[in-house]
Structure formats: structure tokens, C-alpha cells
C-alpha positions in Angstrom: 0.0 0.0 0.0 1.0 3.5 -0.1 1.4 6.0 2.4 -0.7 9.4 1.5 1.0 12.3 3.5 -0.5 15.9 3.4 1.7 18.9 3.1 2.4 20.4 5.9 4.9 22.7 6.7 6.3 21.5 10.2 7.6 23.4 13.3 10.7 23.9 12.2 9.4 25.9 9.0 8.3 28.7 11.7 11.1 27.9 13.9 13.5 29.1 10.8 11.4 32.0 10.2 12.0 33.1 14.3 15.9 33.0 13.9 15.6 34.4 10.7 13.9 37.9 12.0 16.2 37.5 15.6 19.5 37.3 13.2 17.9 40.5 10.9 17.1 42.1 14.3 20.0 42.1 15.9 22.1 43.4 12.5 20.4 46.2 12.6 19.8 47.4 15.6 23.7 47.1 16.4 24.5 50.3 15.6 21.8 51.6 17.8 22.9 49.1 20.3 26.6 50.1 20.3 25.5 53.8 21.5 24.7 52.7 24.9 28.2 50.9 25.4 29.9 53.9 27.2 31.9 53.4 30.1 32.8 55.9 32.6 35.9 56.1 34.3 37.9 58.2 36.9 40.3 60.5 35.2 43.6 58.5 37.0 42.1 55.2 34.6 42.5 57.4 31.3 45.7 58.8 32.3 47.2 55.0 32.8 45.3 54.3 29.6 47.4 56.9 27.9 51.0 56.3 29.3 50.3 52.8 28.1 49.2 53.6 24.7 45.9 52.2 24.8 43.8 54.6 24.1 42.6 54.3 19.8 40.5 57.8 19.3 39.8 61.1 21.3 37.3 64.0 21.7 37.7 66.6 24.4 34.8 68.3 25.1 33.7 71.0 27.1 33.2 69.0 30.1 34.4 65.6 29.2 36.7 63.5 27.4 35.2 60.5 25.3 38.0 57.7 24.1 38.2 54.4 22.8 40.3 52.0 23.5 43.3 51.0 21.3 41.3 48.6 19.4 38.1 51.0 18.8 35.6 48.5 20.5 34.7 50.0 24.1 33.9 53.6 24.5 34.9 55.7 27.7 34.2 58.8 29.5 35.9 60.6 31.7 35.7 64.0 33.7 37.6 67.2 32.2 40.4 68.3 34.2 43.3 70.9 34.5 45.6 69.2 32.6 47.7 72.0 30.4 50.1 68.8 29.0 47.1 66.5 27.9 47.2 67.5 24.4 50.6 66.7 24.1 50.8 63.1 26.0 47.6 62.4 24.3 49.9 63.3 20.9 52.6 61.0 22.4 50.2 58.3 22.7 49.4 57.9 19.1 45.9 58.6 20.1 43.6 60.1 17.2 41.6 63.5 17.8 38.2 62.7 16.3 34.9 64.9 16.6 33.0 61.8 15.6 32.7 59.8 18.7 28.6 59.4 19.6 27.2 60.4 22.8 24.8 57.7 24.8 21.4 58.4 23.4 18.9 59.4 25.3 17.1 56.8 27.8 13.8 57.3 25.8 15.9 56.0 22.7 17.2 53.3 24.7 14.1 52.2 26.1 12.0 52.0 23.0 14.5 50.4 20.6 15.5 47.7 23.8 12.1 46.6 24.4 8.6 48.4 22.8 10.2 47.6 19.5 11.5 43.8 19.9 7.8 42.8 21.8 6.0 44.3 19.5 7.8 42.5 16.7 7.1 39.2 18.5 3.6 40.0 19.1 2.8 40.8 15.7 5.0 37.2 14.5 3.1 35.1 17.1 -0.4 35.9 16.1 0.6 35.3 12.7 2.1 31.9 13.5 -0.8 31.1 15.7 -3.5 32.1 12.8 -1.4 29.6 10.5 -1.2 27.0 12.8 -5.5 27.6 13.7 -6.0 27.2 10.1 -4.3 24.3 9.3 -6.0 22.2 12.6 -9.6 23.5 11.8 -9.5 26.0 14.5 -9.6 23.9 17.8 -7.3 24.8 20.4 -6.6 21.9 21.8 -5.1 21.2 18.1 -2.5 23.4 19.2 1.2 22.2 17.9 -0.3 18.7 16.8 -1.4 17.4 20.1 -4.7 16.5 19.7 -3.9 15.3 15.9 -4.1 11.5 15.3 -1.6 11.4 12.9 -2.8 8.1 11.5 -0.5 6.4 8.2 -3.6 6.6 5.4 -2.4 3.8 3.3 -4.4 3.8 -0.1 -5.0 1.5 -3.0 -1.9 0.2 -4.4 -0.9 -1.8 -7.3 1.7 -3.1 -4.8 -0.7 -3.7 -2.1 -0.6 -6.5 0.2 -3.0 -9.4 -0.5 -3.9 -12.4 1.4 -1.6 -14.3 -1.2 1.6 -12.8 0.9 0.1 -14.6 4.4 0.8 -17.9 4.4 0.2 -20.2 7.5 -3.1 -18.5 8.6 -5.6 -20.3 6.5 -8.4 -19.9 9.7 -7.4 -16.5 10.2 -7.9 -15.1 6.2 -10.6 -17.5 6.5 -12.6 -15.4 8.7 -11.6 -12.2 7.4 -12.4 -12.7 4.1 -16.0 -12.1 5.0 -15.0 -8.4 5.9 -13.7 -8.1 2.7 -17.0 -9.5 0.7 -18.8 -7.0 2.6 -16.8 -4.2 1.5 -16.9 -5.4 -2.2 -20.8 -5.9 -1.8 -22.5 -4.5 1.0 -25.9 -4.7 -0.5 -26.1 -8.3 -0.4 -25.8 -7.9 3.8 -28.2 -5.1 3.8 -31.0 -7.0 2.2 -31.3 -9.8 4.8 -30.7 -7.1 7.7 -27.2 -8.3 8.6 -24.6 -6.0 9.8 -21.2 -6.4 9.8 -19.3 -6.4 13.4 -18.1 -2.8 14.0 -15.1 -4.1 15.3 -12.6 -7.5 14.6 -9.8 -8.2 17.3 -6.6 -9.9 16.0 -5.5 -12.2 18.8 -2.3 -14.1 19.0 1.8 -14.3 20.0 4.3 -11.7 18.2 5.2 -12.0 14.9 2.3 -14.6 13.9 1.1 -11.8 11.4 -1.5 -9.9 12.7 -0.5 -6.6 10.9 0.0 -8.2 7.9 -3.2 -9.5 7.8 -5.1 -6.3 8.3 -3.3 -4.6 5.8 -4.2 -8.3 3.4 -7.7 -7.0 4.6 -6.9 -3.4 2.7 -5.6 -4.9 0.0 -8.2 -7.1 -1.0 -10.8 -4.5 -0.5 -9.1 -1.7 -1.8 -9.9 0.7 0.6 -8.0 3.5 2.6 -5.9 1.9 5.6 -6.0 4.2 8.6 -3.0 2.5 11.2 -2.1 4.4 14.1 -0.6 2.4 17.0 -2.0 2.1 20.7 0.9 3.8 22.4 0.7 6.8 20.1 -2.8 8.2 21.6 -1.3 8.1 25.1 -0.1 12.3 25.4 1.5 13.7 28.3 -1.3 16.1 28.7 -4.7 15.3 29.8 -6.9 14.8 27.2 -4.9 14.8 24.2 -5.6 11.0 23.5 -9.4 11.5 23.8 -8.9 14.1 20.9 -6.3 11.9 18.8 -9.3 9.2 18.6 -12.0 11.6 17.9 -9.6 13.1 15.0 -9.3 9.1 14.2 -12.8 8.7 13.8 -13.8 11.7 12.4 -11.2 10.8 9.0 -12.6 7.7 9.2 -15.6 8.6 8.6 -14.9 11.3 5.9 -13.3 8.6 3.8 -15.6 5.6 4.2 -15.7 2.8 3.4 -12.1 2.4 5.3 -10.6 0.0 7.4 -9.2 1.5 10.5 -6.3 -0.6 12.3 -5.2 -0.1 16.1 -2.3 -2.2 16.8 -1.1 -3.1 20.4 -4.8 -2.0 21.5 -3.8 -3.1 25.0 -1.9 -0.2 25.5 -5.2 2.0 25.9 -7.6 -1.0 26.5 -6.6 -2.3 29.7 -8.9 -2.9 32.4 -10.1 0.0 34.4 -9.7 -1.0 38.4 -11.3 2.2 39.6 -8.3 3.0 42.1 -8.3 7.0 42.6 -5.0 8.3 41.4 -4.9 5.8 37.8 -3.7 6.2 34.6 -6.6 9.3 34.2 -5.1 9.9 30.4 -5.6 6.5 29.1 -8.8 6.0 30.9 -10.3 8.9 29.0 -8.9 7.6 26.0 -10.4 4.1 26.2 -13.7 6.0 27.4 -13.7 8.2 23.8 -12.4 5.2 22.2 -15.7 3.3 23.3 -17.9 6.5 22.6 -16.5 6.5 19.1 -17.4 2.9 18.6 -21.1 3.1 19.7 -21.3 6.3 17.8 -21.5 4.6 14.2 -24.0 2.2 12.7 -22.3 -1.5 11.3 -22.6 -0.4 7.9 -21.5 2.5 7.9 -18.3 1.4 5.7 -16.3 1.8 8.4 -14.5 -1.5 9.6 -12.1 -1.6 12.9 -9.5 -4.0 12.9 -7.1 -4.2 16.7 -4.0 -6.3 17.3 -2.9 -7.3 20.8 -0.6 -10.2 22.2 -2.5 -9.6 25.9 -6.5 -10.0 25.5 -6.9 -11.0 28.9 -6.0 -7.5 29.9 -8.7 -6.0 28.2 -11.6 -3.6 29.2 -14.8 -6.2 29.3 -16.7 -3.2 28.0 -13.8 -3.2 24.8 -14.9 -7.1 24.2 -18.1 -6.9 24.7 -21.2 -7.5 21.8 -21.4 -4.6 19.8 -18.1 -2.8 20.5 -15.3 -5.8 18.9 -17.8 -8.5 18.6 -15.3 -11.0 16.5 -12.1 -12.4 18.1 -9.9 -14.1 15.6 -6.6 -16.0 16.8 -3.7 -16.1 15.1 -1.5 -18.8 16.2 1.7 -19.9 15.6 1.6 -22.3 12.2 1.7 -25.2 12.1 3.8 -27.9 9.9 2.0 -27.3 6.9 1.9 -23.4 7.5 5.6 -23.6 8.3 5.9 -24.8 4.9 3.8 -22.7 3.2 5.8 -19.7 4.7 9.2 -20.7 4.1 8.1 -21.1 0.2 6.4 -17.7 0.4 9.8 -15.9 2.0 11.9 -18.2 0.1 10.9 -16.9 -3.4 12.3 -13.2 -2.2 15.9 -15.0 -2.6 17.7 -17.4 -4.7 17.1 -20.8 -3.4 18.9 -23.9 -5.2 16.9 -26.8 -6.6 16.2 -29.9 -4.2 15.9 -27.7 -1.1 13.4 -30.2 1.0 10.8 -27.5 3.1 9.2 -29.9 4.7 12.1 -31.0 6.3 13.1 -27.5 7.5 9.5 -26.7 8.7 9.8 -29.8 11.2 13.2 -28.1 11.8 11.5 -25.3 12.7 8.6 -26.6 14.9 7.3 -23.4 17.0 8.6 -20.6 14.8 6.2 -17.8 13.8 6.2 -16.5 11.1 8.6 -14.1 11.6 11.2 -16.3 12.9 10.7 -17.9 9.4 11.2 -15.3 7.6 13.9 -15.1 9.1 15.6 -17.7 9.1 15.3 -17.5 5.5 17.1 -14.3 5.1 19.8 -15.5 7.4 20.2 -18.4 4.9 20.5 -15.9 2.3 23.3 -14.1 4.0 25.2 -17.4 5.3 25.5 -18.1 1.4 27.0 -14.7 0.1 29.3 -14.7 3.6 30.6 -18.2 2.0 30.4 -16.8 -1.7 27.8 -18.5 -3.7 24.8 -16.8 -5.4 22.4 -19.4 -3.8 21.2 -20.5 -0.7 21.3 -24.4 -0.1 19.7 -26.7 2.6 22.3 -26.7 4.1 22.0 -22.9 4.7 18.4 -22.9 5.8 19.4 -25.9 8.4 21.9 -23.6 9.5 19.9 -20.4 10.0 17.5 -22.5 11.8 20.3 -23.0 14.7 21.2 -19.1 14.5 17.5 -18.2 15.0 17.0 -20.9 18.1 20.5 -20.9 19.7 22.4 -18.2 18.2 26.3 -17.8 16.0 28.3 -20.6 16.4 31.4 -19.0 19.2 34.0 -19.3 17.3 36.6 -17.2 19.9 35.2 -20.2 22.8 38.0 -22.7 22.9 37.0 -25.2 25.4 39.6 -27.2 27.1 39.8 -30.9 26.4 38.3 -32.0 29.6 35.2 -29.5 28.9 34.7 -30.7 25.0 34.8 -34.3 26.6 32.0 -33.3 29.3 30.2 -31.4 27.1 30.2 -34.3 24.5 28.9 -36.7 26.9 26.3 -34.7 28.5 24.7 -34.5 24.7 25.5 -38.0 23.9 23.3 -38.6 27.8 20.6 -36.8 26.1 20.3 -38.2 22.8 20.8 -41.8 24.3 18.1 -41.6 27.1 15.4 -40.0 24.0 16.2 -43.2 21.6 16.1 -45.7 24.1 12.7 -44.2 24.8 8.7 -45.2 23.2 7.8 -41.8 22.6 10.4 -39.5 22.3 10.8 -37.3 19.0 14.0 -38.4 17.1 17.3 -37.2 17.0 18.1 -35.0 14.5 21.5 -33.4 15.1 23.9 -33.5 18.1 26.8 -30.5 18.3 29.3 -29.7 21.0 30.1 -26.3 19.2 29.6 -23.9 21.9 26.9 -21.1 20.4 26.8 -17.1 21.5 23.2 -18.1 23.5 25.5 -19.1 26.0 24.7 -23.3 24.8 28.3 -25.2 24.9 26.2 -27.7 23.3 22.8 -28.9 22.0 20.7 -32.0 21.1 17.9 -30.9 18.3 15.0 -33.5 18.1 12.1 -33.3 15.3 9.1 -34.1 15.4 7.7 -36.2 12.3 4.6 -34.6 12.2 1.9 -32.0 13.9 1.9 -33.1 17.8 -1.1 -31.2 19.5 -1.7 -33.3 22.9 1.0 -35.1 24.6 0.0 -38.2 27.1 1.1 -38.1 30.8 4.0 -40.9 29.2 4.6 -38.8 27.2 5.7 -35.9 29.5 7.6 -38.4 31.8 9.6 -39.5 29.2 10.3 -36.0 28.0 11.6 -35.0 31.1 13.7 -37.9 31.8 15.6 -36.5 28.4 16.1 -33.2 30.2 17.9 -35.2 33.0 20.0 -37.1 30.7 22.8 -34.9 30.3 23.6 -34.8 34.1 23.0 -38.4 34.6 25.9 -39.1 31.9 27.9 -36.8 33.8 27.0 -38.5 36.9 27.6 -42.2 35.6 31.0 -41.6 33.5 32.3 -38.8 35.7 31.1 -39.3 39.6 30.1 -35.4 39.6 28.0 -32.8 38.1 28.6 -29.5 36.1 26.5 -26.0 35.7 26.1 -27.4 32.1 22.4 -28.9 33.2 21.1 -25.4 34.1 18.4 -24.7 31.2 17.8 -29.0 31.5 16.6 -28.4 35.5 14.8 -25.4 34.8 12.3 -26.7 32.0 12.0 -30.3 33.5 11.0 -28.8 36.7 8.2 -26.0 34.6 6.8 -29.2 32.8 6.7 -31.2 36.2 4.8 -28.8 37.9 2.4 -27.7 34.7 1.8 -31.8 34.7 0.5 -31.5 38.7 -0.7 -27.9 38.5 -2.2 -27.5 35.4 -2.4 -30.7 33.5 -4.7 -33.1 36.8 -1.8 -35.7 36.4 -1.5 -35.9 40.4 -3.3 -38.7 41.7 -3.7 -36.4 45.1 -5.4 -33.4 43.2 -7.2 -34.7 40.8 -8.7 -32.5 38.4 -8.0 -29.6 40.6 -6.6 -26.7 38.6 -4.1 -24.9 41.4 -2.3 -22.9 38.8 -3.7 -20.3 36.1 -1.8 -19.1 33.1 -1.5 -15.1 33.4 -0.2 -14.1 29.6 -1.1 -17.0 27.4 1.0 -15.4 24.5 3.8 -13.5 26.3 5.8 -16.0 28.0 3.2 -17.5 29.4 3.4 -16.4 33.3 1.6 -18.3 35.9 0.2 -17.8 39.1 -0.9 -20.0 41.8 -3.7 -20.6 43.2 -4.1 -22.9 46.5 -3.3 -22.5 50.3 0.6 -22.3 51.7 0.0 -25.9 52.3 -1.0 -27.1 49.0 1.8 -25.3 47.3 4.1 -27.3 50.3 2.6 -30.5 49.1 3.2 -29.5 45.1 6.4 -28.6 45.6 7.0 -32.1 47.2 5.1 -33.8 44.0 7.2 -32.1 41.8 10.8 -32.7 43.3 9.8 -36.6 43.0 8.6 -36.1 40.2 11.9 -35.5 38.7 13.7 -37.6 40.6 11.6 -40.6 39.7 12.8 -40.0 35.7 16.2 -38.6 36.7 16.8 -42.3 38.2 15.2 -44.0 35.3 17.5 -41.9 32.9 20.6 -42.9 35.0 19.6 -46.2 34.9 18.9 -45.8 30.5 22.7 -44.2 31.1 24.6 -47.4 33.2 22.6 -50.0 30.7 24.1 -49.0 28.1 27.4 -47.5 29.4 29.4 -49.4 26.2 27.4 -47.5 23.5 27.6 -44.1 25.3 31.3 -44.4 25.5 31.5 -44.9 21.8 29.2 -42.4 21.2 30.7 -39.8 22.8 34.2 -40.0 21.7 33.0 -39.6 18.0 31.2 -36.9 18.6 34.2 -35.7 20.7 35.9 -35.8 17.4 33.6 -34.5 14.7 31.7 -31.9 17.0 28.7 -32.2 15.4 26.9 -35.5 14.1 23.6 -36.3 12.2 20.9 -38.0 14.2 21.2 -41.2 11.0 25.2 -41.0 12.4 24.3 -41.1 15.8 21.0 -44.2 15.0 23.6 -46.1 13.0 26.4 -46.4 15.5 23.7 -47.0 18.5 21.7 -49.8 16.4 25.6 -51.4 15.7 26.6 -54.7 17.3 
């Protein structure tokens, strides 16, 4: 789409135009001004002045002697005395008798060319400013400087525009929307059964999923004007400023229906009022026009309201209520299939060699939005000029893959031999307790190259295909993987390292989400005694239960873990032969395939 801007001359167009008259000013009222600088001195000053030869030009008067100084840029004045030799030592000197030395003018002078004539100057330049600045914000005062203006992008139809062909991986998502964009093309055909369209459609999902792309797919297919203004930029310093920035909002809106107007990170103005004297009074008033404006237009009235937030549980009930955004429409991260479908979109922006398998990457990728796809592509793209060739391979995209999840590859981190040898059979712990598992995911790759996420090592497993619920096995088994690592370390060495750190923390999350969360405690039962605060953000939690209960979880969970930590030790000591062999050719490659690492395992 592009982006319509009206001319406007800015601040710093009047700003100029200030200096300008201050720097005319001042060069012409120097002269004037240079009358005024005259000193006076006692008569024993101008007589050191002239034994030192300092004085430039001289009039004696009747009753007083003006002089310069030696460089002509300080007048003086002194009293007239009986002095019979002054001629002469003024002679002597080298001072200059001049008749053309100016007296001080007269205080009236002073007074009206040092201040009547500068305010009145200003006075006359600031209504003129303010009368241009009143025109061009139709008058209001509160317009004043821009405050109250929304300054919303206006995208408009394009040849360029964005269409729902560029979004991949959100086949629900452009599902629903495409009935926004049949309305727009033919409204008539909702009219004649009574059918309105919802005044407002809230995009709901994690970051970089898409959201703004798809509203601006939502433009494009309907070629219509794209208002987009951002949450955070109606919040003002000033009271009141916001309330204006949305009315302005509206008010173009409406002027230039049908339109589509697009509010992203909504939450940043939408969050729930808690009525506590001494709140956020500015963004309260905001969300309070906002909900004005949205009860103050009839459905189909053209004008359609698309928001975008990664935190709808924060939201005003009366912003998600019936009526105000009726429609919520998730965008999730892809899955396999959508994976796919983005890494072809992205991939056809670069030059990608023949063969490249993206089905294969997209289980590489499992989790990535589609942001993180794109780019991992572009980092492809780059490894392959860095290494000089005018295509990006599989190889490159596997690559970019491990960038994008655990960073460069540390080049300047030499481990010792006795770290490279624990690191190699911590990995080795990993990838043997996950094969000698029912239903672990495969092993895909095993590396010992340390990476700049801080990883001195990692074990990548994919999944074959989409995995949407995951059995209470399941789980176990997963988490006696995270406490492979330390029981090879445990087994081969008789100690532990710090290199287990990220393995504790997520074994113990998924232990206590399995007891909290999941009702896979025989003692709770189907008690939920732990709620999800930001599904979409990190996804914070928050108990829920007495001191006691969280006593007796926190039990649960620590044997929990040390149930599958012993059954990984014991996977470990089983097969103590294999994980020997293991790890010393991994010690010596640094990175293996998982078909390397099946091959040698499955070997008798």
C-alpha cells in the first residue's frame, strides 16, 4: 500500500522563520545598540590608559573627554580636568583626535529600541504563527502544535498492495476475514437480509504470527483507505490529548468511508479499568472516547475496525463486549503445513537452489512464527554470500534454523579438552536416554560447538509430524531426556557441572504444569491450582491454592523429577558401552547427524 502524506509545513518551518527575524534584528539594531556601550571612568584610569598607549581615538569636550580604547571597540568617559600637558601626551600616545565619537542616546531612545520595538515585533509574529497553525487544525485549540492530531498512516490502493496471497500459514485467520472483505466489495447483499457487519474485529495471538499483515491483506483485497495508528501513540503527556487523537481518528474515518481502521497493540489503551483514585486518568479517558466513538457509528457505515494485541486477557470487558469488537480471531503460531507454506512464500524473495526439501526445515522449525521464518530464511540468504555463492542451499536454511534458536556458532570459545569431553557426553546422555525411549521425538543433530546463547552444546530432536496433545507418558519420558545430560555426567564422571542449568529449569516447569495445570496428580485430581496469566507472552503463571497445598506440590514435583532422573541414570549405566563410543566420535567431529548417531547406536 502506499502511504498518502499531506503537506504540511512543520515546526521547524516557523522555527527558521524566528531565527531568521532574531539574526535580521539584531544586525540592525547594532548600531543603535553600540551607543549605549559607554563606560565611565575616573580620570587616573585614562591617564594610565594613555601612558600605556591604549587609548585608539579622542574627543575633548567641554566637560568631558570620550575615548576608545586601542582597538576602537569600548567607548569611555571621563571628567575634564586641569591638565595643560594632555594634548601633548595624548599626541605622544598615538591617540587620534576625532569629533566623531557618539554620545549615549537618550534613555527614551534606549528604552524603546530595547524593548517596545522587539515585543511588539514578537507580538505581531506570534499571532501570525498562531493564525497559520489555527488554520491548518480547523481552529480547535486543543489542536495546538499537533497534540490533539491522530496522525494516523492513510495507506491507499496500491498496485503493490498487500494481499492475502503474501500470508501464508493462517488459512483460519484469512478465513474469517475474508467475509469483511466480501462486505466491503458488496454490501448490498448484507443489507438485504438485515445483517450487519461487526463494528469491530480483534486480532489475537503471540508476536510475529502476522497480525498486521493481515489487516493490511484485509486493505488490499478490498481496496480501501488503511487508517493504522498504534496504541501507544494516543497516550499524550497532557490530559486529554488521546481523547482528541481518537475523535480526529474517527472523524477521517468517517470522511473517507468505506475504510478500514487498524489499532495495533490495542492493550496499550484498553486495559482494564480498576477504579483506584490516582490511575492512569489519560488512558482511561482515551479508552472512554475510544468506546464513545465505537457506539457512535451504525455497522454499515463502511467503516471497519481491525485491533492487534498479544494480551486480551487485559482488556476492558466493555472493549470485548457485543457490539463494540464483537469478533475475536486467533492467530496462532503455524503449524507444519503453515511452516511450509511460509518458508516457500519468504523463500521466493531470494535465490534458493533446486532440491531444497521445506518440509524437512519446517519440522526443523517446529514453534517458529512467522517471523522467525522469515527469518531464518534471510539469514540463509546471508550465510550463502558470507561463503560466496549466489544461492542458498539446505544446508544454509538448516543452518539459519540454529542461528535463529541458539544463536552464532562462538568461534573465539576454545574449550579445554576436559570441557569438550564433558560437554560431549552430557549430549550423547541426552540423545541416548530420547532413543532408548517409546515416545520421544527423534534425533536429529547433536553438536558440542559452543553457540553465542551461552549453549556449549545442544541436542535438536524433530518431530515427524503436527503433535497437538501429549499423554502423561509422554511428558515423563520427556523430562527424563532433560535429566540425561547430568546423569551421563553422573555415571561416566562421579560429579556434576552447571552445564544442566536450562535441562533443570524446563524439567522442573513441565513437572509442575503436569500437577498444576495438567490433573496428572493422583492427590489433586482434576484440581486446577495454577492459572496461566499471559497466554501469549511468556506465558506467566500464578498459583492458586493454600501455603499448604503449594508445600505439598512442591513435594510432588521434586519426586517427580527424581523418579525419571533415576530411570535416565539407569537408560545411562545400561548402556554404558554404547555411550562411550558415542561420545568419543562426537568428541571428534563436533557435530553429528541424528542417521550418524541411529547407525552407530543400532551397531553390534
Amino acid at each position: 500500500m502506499k502511504e498518502v502524506k499531506e503537506p504540511r509545513k512543520s515546526l521547524l518551518y516557523y522555527y527558521g522563520i524566528i531565527l531568521l527575524v532574531m539574526m535580521i534584528f539584531n544586525l540592525l539594531m547594532r548600531p543603535w545598540m553600540n551607543q549605549r556601550q559607554i563606560v565611565e571612568v575616573d580620570y587616573g584610569t585614562f591617564m594610565t590608559m594613555t601612558e600605556n598607549k591604549e587609548i585608539g581615538r579622542v574627543e575633548v569636550q567641554d566637560n568631558q573627554i570620550l575615548f576608545t580604547d586601542a582597538d576602537e571597540t569600548q567607548v569611555y568617559k571621563t571628567g575634564l580636568m586641569n591638565d595643560p600637558d594632555l594634548v601633548q601626551r595624548l599626541y605622544d600616545s598615538g591617540a587620534v583626535f576625532t569629533s566623531e565619537i557618539i554620545e549615549e542616546a537618550s534613555p527614551i531612545v534606549t528604552f524603546l529600541l530595547s524593548w517596545v520595538l522587539p515585543i511588539a515585533i514578537f507580538w505581531f509574529l506570534g499571532r501570525f504563527l498562531s493564525n497559520q497553525m489555527m488554520k491548518k487544525m480547523g481552529g480547535s485549540n486543543s489542536m495546538m502544535f499537533g497534540m490533539g492530531k491522530s496522525n494516523a498512516k492513510i495507506y491507499v490502493k496500491s498496485t503493490e498492495g498487500i494481499k492475502f496471497s503474501d500470508v501464508a500459514g493462517e488459512d483460519e485467520a484469512k478465513e474469517n476475514l475474508m467475509e469483511i472483505v466480501d462486505y466491503l466489495h458488496d454490501p448490498s447483499r448484507y443489507k438485504e437480509i438485515g445483517a450487519s457487519m461487526p463494528k469491530g474485529i480483534l486480532l489475537v495471538g503471540p508476536p510475529g504470527t502476522g497480525k498486521t499483515m493481515l489487516a493490511k491483506a484485509v486493505a488490499g483485497e478490498s481496496n480501501v483507505p488503511f487508517f493504522s495508528m498504534s496504541g501507544s501513540e494516543f497516550v499524550e503527556m497532557f490530559v486529554g490529548m488521546g481523547a482528541s487523537k481518537v475523535r480526529d481518528l474517527f472523524k477521517q474515518a468517517k470522511e473517507k468511508a468505506p475504510c478500514i481502521v487498524f489499532i495495533d497493540e490495542i492493550d496499550a489503551i484498553g486495559k482494564k479499568r480498576d477504579g483506584q483514585v490516582g490511575g492512569n486518568d489519560e488512558r482511561e479517558q482515551t479508552l472512554n472516547q475510544l468506546l464513545t466513538e465505537m457506539d457512535g457509528f451504525e455497522g454499515n457505515n463502511g467503516v471497519i475496525i481491525l485491533a492487534a494485541t498479544n494480551r486480551p486477557e487485559s482488556l476492558d470487558p466493555a472493549l470485548t463486549r457485543p457490539g463494540r469488537f464483537d469478533r475475536r480471531v486467533p492467530v496462532e503460531l503455524p503449524d507444519l503445513v503453515g511452516r511450509e507454506e511460509i518458508l516457500k512464500v519468504h523463500a521466493k524473495k531470494i535465490r534458493v537452489s533446486e532440491g531444497v526439501d521445506f518440509n524437512k526445515v519446517a519440522r526443523m522449525a517446529s514453534g517458529a512464527s512467522g517471523a522467525e521464518l522469515a527469518n531464518i530464511v534471510n539469514e540463509a540468504a546471508l550465510r550463502a554470500v558470507r561463503d560466496g555463492r549466489r544461492y542458498a542451499t539446505q544446508a544454509d536454511l538448516e543452518e539459519s534454523i540454529e542461528v535463529v534458536i541458539a544463536g552464532y556458532q562462538k568461534k573465539n570459545a576454545i574449550l579445554s579438552d576436559k570441557e569438550k569431553c564433558v560437554v560431549a557426553y552430557h549430549e550423547i546422555g541426552h540423545a541416548l536416554v530420547t532413543a532408548k525411549q517409546t515416545h520421544s521425538a527423534p534425533v536429529q543433530k547433536i553438536t558440542i560447538i559452543p553457540r553465542t546463547s551461552g549453549a556449549l552444546g545442544y541436542t535438536m530432536q524433530v518431530e515427524e509430524g503436527n503433535h497437538y496433545l501429549m499423554t502423561k507418558e509422554e511428558l515423563e519420558e520427556k523430562i527424563a531426556t532433560y535429566t540425561g545430560g547430568r546423569a551421563a555426567e553422573e555415571v561416566v564422571f562421579g560429579s556434576v557441572s552447571t552445564g544442566a542449568s536450562n535441562d533443570i529449569e524446563q524439567a522442573t516447569k513441565l513437572a509442575r504444569a503436569m500437577i498444576t495445570r495438567y490433573g496428572m496428580s493422583d492427590s489433586f485430581d482434576m484440581v486446577a491450582l495454577e492459572t496461566v496469566t499471559n497466554q501469549y507472552l511468556g506465558g506467566d503463571t500464578s498459583l492458586a491454592c493454600s501455603a499448604e497445598t503449594a508445600a505439598e506440590i512442591d513435594r510432588q514435583v521434586v519426586d517427580l523429577v527424581r523418579k525419571q532422573h533415576e530411570k535416565a541414570i539407569a537408560i545411562i549405566t545400561e548402556n554404558r558401552r554404547k555411550l562411550d563410543e558415542l561420545a568419543q566420535y562426537l568428541y571428534e567431529r563436533e557435530t553429528i547427524t541424528g542417521e550418524e548417531f541411529m547407525e552407530i547406536l543400532e551397531r553390534e
